[in-house]
C-alpha positions in Angstrom: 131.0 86.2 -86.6 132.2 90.0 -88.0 129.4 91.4 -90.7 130.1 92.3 -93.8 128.2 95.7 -95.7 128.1 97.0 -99.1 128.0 100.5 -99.8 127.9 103.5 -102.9 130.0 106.9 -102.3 127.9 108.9 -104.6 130.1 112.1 -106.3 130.1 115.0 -107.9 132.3 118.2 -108.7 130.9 121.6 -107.2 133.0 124.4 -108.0 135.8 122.7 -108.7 136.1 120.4 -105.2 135.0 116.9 -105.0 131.8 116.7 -102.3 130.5 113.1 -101.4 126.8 112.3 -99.7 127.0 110.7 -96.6 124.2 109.8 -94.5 123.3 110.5 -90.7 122.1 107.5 -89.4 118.8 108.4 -87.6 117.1 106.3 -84.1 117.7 107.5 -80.8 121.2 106.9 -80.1 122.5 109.0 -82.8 119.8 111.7 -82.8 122.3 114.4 -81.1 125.7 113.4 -82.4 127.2 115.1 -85.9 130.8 114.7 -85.8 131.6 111.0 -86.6 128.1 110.1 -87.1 128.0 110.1 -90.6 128.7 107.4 -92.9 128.6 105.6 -96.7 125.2 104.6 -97.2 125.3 100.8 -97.1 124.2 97.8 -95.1 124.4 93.9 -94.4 124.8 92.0 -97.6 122.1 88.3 -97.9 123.6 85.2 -98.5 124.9 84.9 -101.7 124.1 87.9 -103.0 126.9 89.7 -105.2 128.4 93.0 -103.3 128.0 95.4 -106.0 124.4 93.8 -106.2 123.9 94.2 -102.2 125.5 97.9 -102.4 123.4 99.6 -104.8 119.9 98.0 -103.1 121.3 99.3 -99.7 121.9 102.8 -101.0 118.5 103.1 -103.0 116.9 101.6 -99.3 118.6 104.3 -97.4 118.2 107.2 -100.0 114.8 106.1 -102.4 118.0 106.9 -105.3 118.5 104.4 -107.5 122.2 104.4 -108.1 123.5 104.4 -112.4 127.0 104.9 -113.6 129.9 103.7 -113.6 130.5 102.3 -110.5 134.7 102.5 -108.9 135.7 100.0 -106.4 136.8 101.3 -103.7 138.0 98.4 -101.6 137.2 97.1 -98.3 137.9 98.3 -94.6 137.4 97.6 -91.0 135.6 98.9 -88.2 137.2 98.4 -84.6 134.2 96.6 -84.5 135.1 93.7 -86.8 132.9 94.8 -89.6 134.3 94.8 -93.0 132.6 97.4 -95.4 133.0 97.0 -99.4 132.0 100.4 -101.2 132.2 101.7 -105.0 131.8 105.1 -105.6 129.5 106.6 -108.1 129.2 110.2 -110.1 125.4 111.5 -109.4 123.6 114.1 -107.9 120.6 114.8 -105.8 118.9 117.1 -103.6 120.4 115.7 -99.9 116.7 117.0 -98.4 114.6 114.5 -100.8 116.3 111.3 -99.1 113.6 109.0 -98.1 115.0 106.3 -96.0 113.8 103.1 -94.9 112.6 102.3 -91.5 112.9 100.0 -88.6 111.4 99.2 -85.4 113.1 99.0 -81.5 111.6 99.6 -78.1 111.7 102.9 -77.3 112.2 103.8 -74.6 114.2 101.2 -73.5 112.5 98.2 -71.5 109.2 100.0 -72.1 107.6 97.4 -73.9 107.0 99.9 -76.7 107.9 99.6 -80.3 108.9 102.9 -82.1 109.8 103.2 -85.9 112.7 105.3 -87.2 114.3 106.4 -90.3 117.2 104.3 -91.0 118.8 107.8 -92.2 117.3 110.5 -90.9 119.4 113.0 -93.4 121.8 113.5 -95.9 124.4 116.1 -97.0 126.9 116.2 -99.8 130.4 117.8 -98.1 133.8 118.1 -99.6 136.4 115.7 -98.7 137.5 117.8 -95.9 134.5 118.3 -94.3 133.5 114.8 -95.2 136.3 113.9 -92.9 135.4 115.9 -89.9 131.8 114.3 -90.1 132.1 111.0 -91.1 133.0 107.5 -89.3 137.1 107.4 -88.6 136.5 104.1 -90.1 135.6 105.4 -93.2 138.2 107.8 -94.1 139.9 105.6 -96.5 137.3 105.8 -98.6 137.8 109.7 -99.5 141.6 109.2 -100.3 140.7 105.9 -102.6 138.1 108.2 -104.3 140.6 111.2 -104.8 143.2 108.9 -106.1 141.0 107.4 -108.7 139.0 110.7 -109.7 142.7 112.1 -110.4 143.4 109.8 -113.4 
C-alpha cells in the first residue's frame, strides 16, 4: 500500500525573491548527494490523524520550529514511488543552522549487527525558487509554482 506524508513549505521574502526552507535529509545514503536531495519537511501521517494536524508535528520533528500562521494548501503529489505528499505553505523565518532534527536508528554498516543513530535532517537552507528547484526532489517541484501562484494574489 502507497504512503501518504504531510508537509509545511515555510516562506519568506528576502530582497524582494521568494526563498523556501527545505531540508537535507541526513543517514548514510544521502550524506554525499545535494542536487535532488532536498525536500519539504514532512513525514508519514498516524491513523486518523488530520493532515494539517500530521504536517505541522512533522515539520516541528524535523526542525524543533513550531510552525504559526496562516497555513496555504498546497495540494497533493506523487512520487514515482507511489507516495502521495499533502503540504501547506507557511510565512516564517528562522536561522536554517539552528534545525534540530529528530533521530532514528539502522544498522550501520550494513549487516554489521550495529545500530547507529542519525539526524532525520541533517541541515537546512532557505533558497529561492530557482535554486529551490535545482536542489530539491523532481517530485516536489509543484510545490514552488502552487506557492508562487498563491503568493501573487
Amino acid at each position: 500500500m502507497a504512503k501518504t506524508s504531510a508537509g509545511l513549505l515555510m516562506y519568506r521574502e528576502q530582497n524582494g525573491q521568494l526563498e523556501v526552507l527545505l531540508v537535507h535529509l541526513g543517514g548514510p545514503f544521502w550524506k554525499n548527494k545535494d542536487s535532488g536531495a532536498w525536500f519539504v519537511p514532512k513525514g508519514e501521517i498516524n491513523p486518523a490523524e488530520d493532515l494539517l494536524d500530521a504536517a505541522k508535528r512533522e515539520f516541528q520533528e524535523e526542525t524543533g520550529i513550531v510552525p504559526r500562521g496562516d497555513f496555504i494548501s498546497l495540494g497533493s503529489v506523487k512520487h514515482k514511488s507511489g507516495k502521495t505528499v499533502h503540504a501547506w505553505a507557511f510565512a516564517g523565518d528562522c536561522d536554517p543552522a539552528s534545525v534540530k532534527s529528530n533521530t532514528f536508528e539502522m544498522e550501520w554498516p550494513p549487516k554489521s549487527g550495529r545500530m547507529a543513530k542519525f539526524p532525520e535532517i541533517d541541515r537546512a537552507g532557505f533558497f529561492t525558487l530557482e535554486a529551490a528547484q535545482e536542489k530539491m526532489h523532481p517530485a516536489e517541484f509543484e510545490f514552488l509554482s502552487r506557492l508562487k501562484k498563491a503568493s501573487s494574489k
